[in-house]
Kinemage of the C-alpha trace (Angstrom):
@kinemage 1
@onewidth
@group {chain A} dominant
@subgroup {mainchain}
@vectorlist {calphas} color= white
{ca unk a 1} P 2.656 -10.367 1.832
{ca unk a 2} L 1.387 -13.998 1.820
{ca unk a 3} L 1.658 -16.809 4.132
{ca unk a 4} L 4.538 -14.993 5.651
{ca unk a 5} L 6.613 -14.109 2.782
{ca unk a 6} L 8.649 -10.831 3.068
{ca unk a 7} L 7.077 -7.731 2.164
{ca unk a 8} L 8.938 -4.199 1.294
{ca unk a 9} L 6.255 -0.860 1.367
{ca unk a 10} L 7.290 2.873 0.941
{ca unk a 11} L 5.097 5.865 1.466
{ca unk a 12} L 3.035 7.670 -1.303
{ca unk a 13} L 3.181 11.238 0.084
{ca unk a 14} L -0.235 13.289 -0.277
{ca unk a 15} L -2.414 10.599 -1.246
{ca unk a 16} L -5.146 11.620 0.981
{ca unk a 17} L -5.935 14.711 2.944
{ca unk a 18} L -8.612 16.170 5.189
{ca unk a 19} L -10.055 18.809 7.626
{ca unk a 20} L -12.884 18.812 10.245
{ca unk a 21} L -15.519 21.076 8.545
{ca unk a 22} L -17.940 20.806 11.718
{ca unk a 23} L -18.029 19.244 15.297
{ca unk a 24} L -21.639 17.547 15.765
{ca unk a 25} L -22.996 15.111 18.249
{ca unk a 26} L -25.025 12.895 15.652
{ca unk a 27} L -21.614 10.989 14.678
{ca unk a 28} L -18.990 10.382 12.555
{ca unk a 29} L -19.559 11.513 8.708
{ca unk a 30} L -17.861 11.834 5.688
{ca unk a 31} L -17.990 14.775 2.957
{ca unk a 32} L -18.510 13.422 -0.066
{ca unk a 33} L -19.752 10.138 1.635
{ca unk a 34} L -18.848 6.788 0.554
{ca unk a 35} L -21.745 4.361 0.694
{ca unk a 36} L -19.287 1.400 1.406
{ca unk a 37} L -20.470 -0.793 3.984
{ca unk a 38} L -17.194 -1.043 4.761
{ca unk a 39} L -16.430 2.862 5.454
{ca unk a 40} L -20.008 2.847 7.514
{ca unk a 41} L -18.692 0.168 9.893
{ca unk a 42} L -15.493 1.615 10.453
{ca unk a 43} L -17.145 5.070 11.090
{ca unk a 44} L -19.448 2.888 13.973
{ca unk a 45} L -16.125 1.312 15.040
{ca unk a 46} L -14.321 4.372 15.416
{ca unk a 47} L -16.943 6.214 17.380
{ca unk a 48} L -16.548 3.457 20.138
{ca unk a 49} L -13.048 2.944 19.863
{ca unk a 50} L -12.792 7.394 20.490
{ca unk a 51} L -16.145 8.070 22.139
{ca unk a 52} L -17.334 11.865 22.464
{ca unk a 53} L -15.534 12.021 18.882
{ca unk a 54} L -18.759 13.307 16.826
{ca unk a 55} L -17.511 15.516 13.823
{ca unk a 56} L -17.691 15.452 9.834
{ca unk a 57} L -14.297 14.962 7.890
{ca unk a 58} L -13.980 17.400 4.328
{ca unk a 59} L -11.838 14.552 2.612
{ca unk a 60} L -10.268 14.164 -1.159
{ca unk a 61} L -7.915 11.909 -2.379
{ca unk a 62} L -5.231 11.241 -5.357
{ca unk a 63} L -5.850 7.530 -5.221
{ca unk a 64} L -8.292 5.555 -6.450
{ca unk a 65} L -9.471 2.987 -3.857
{ca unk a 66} L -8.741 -0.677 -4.430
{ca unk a 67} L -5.665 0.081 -6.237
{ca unk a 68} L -3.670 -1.637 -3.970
{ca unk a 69} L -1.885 1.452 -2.583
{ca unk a 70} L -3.119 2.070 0.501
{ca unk a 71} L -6.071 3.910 0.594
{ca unk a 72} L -8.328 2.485 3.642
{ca unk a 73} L -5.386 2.802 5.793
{ca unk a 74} L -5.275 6.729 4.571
{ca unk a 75} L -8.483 6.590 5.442
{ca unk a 76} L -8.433 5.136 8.426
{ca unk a 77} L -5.280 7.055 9.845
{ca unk a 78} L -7.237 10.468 9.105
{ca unk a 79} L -10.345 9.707 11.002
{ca unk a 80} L -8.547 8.356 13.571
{ca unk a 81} L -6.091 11.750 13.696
{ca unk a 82} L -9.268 13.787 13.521
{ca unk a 83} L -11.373 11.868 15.939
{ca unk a 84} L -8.396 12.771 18.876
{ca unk a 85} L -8.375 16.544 17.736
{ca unk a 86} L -12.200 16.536 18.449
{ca unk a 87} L -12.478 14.312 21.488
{ca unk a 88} L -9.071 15.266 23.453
{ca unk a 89} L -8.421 19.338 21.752
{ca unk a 90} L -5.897 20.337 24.531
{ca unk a 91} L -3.984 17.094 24.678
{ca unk a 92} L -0.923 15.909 22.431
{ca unk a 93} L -2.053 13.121 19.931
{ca unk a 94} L -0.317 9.826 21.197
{ca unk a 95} L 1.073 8.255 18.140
{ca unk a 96} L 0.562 4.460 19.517
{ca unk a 97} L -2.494 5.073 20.360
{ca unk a 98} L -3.900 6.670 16.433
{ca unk a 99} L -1.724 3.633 15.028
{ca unk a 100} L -3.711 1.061 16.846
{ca unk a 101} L -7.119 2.883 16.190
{ca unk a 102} L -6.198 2.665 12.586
{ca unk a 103} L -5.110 -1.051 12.761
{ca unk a 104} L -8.369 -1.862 14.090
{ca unk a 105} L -10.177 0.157 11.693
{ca unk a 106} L -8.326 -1.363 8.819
{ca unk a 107} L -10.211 -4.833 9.956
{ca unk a 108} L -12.953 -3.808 8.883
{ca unk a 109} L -11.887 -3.300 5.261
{ca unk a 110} L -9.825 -6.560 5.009
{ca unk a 111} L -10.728 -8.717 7.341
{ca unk a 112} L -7.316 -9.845 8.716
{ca unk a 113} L -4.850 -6.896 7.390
{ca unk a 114} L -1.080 -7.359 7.385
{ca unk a 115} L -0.628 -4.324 9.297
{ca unk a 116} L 2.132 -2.978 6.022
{ca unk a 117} L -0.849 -0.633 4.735
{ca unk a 118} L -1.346 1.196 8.230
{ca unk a 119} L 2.559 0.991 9.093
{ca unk a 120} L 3.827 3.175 6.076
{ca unk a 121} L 0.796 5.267 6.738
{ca unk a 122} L 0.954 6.037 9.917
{ca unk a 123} L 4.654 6.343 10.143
{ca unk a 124} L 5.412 7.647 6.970
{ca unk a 125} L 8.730 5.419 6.728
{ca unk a 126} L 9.322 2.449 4.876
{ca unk a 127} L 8.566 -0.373 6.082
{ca unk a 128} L 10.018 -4.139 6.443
{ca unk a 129} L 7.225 -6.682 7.314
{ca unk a 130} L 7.183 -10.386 7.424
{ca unk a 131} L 5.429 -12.894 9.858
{ca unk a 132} L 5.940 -13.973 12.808
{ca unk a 133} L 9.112 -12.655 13.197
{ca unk a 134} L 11.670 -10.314 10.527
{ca unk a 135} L 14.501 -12.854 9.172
{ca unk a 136} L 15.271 -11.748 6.327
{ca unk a 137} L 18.595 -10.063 5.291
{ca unk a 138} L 18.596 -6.267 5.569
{ca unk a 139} L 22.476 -4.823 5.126
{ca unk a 140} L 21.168 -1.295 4.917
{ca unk a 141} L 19.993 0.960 8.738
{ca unk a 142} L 16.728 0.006 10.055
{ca unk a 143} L 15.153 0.535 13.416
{ca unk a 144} L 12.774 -2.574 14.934
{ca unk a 145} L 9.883 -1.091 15.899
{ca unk a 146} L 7.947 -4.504 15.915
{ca unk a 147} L 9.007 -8.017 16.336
{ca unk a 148} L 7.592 -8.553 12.709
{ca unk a 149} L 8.219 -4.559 11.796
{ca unk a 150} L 11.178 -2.835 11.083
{ca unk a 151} L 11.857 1.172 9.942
{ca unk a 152} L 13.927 1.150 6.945
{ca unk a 153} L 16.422 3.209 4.884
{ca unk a 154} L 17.377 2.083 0.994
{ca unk a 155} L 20.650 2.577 -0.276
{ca unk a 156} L 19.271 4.305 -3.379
{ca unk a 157} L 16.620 6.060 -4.438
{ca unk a 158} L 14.045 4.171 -6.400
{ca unk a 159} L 12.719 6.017 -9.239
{ca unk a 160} L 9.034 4.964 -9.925
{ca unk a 161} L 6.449 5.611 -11.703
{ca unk a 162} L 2.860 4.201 -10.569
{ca unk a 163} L -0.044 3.745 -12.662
{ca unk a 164} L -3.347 2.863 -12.296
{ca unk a 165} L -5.251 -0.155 -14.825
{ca unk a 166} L -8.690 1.382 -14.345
{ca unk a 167} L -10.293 -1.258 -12.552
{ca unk a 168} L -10.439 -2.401 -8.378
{ca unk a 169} L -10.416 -5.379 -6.435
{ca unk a 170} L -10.962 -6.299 -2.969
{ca unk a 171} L -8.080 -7.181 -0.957
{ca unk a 172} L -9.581 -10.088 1.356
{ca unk a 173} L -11.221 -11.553 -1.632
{ca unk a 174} L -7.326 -11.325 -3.602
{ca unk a 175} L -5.640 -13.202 -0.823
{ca unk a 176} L -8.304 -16.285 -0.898
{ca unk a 177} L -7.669 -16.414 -4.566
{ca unk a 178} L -3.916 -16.239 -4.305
{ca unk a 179} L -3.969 -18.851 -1.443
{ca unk a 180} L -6.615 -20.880 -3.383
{ca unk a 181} L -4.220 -20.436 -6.574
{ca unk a 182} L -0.749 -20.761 -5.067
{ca unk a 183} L 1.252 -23.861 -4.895
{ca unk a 184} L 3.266 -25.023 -2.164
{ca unk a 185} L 6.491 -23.315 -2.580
{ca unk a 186} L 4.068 -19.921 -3.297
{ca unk a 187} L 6.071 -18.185 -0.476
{ca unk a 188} L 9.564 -19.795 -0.276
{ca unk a 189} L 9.802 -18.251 -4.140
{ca unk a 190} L 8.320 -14.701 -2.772
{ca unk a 191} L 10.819 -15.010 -0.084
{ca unk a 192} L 13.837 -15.835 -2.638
{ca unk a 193} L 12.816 -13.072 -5.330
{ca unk a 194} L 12.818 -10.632 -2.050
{ca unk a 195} L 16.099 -11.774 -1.186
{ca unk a 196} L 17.360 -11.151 -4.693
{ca unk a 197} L 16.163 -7.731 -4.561
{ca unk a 198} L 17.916 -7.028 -1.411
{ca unk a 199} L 21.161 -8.083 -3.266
{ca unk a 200} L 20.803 -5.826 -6.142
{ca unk a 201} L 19.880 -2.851 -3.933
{ca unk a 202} L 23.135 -3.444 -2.023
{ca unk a 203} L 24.842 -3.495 -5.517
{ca unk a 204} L 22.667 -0.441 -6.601
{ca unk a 205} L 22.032 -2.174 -9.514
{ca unk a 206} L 18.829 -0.450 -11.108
{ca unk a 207} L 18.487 -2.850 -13.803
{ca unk a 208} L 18.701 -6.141 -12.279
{ca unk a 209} L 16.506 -5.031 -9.354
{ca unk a 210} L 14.088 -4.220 -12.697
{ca unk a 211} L 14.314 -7.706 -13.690
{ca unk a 212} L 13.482 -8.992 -10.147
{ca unk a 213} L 10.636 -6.924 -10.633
{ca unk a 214} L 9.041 -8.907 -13.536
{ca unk a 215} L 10.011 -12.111 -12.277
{ca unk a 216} L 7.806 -11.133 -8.930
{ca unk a 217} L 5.473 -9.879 -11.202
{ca unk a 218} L 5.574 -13.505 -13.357
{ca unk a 219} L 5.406 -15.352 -10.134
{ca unk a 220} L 2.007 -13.580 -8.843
{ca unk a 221} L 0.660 -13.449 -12.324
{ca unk a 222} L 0.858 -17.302 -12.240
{ca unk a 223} L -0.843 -17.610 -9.106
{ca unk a 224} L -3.741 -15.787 -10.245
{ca unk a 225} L -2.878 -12.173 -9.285
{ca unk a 226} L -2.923 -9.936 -12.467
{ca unk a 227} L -5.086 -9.157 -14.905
{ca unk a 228} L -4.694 -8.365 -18.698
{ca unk a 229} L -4.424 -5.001 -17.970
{ca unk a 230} L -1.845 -4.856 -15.568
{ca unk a 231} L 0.237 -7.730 -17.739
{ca unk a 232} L -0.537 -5.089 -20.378
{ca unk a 233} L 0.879 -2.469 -18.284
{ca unk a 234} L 4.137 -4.260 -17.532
{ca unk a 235} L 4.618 -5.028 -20.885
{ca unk a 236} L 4.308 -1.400 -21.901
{ca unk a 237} L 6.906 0.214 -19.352
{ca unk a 238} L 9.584 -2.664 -20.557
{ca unk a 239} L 8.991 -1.482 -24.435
{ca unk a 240} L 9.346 2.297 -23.379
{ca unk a 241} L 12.382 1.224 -21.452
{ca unk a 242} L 11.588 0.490 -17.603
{ca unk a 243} L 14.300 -1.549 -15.622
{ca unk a 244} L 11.504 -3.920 -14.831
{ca unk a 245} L 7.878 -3.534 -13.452
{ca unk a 246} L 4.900 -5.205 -11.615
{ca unk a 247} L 1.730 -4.999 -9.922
{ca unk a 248} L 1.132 -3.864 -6.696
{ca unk a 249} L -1.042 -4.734 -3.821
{ca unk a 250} L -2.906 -7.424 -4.090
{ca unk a 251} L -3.355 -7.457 -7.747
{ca unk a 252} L -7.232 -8.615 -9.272
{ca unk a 253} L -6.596 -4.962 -10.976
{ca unk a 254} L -5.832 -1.394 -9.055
{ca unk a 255} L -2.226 -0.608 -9.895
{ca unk a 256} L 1.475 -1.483 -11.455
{ca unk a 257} L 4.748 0.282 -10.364
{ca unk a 258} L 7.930 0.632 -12.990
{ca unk a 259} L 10.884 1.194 -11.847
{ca unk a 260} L 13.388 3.440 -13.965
{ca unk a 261} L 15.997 5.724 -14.563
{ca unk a 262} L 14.865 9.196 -14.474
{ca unk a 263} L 15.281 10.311 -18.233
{ca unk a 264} L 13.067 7.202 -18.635
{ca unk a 265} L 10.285 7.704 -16.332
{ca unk a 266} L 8.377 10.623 -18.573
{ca unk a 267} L 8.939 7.744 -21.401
{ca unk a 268} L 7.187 5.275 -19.822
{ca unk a 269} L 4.031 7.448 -18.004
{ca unk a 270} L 3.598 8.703 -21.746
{ca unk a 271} L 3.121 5.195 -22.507
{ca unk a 272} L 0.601 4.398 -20.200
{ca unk a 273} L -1.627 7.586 -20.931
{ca unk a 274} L -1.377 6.585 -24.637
{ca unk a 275} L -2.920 3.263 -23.931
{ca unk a 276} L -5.167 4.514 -21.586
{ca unk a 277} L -4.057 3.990 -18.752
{ca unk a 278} L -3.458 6.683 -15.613
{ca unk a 279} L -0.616 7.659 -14.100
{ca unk a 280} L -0.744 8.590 -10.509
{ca unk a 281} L 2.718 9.313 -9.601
{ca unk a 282} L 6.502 9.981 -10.616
């Protein structure tokens, strides 16, 4: 999502999970650690935003990091769910409450998030976000849980496959190059091509929702968003017979998505892992 364009998010089920190996008073760690100085800082944040919350997290994930899917917000929610358990162990976890710890830790991975990553996370739903305020045309059920943040429903199910290009990129640092990149009508066209999707998801029209794919995917690649890889990547799923594809996140590398219909989706994540590429999910 940029400059207040539209943005559509669904939830990647078991890309992180974790367990309190100890309870200690020394502070918040992390086994294996991450010497981020990222991760550090949110571990100081969260100790003040939970106090008495001391413990060490046993962590692993099925995501790379910077690959645009999520994975600080995983992060995030975890420690958050796990600093509760250890400061408040007889009371109920309050689900505002762990959503706005992991909000605030997500600042300090991206400066200014969108709140999307931390949404799907924490609520597991898909997600409808746009800034300041939802406008955008949504025929299908949906619950507002935010002036800019509705729960959503799709009419069909969207079979994807999600791959990873091998290399990361820093989601702050995307955005000022997309902003820096982007010319004035950057996100009236997001907000058309998002409109068009919503019209050939009410259709259930797999392959014209594919082509809306690689026109978004055109659009951000011209405003400095993709890499060869990932154009690589897109180019691949079409040949092996994807309805369309794109990258995801905030491009710079991390990860592409093609959509397709299921006898094609083993078609296309063979295609990937011939070229190299991984595939993270089906």
């Amino acid at each position: 999502m940029l400059d207040g364009a539209p943005a559509l998010a669904v939830p990647l089920p078991g890309a992180m999970r974790g367990r309190i190996s100890a309870v200690r008073t020394d502070g918040i760690h992390l086994n294996p650690p991450i010497g981020d100085a990222r991760v550090v800082a949110a571990l100081e944040l969260l100790g003040r935003l939970i106090p008495d919350s001391g413990f060490t997290l046993d962590w692993e994930a099925s995501v790379p990091t910077g690959a645009g899917l999520g994975a600080s917000a995983s992060l995030s929610f975890l420690l958050a769910q796990a600093a509760w358990r250890v400061a408040h162990p007889e009371a109920m976890p309050d689900p505002a409450h762990l959503a706005a710890v992991t909000h605030q830790l997500e600042h300090c991975f991206h400066g200014t998030p969108s709140g999307i990553d931390d949404a799907v996370v924490c609520l597991q739903s898909a997600v409808l976000l746009q800034r300041p305020e939802v406008s955008v045309r949504w025929p299908f059920p949906h619950a507002v849980h935010a002036a800019h943040l509705w729960l959503v429903s799709l009419p069909v199910e969207l079979p994807l496959v999600v791959g990873y290009s091998g290399s990361s990129a820093s989601t702050q640092e995307m955005i000022t190059r997309v902003k820096a990149c982007a010319g004035p009508d950057f996100a009236d066209t997001s907000g058309r091509l998002f409109d068009e999707a919503v019209r050939q998801l009410a259709c259930r029209d797999l392959d014209a929702l594919g082509q809306v794919l690689c026109h978004a995917h055109e659009h951000l690649a011209a405003a400095g968003a993709s890499t060869p890889a990932l154009d690589r990547m897109v180019q691949l799923a079409l040949a092996a017979g994807a309805s369309g594809a794109k990258l995801t996140g905030s491009g710079g590398g991390g990860c592409a998505i093609a959509l397709c219909h299921e006898d094609e989706k083993a078609t296309v994540a063979q295609a990937w892992r011939h070229a190299g590429f991984q595939v993270l999910a089906t």
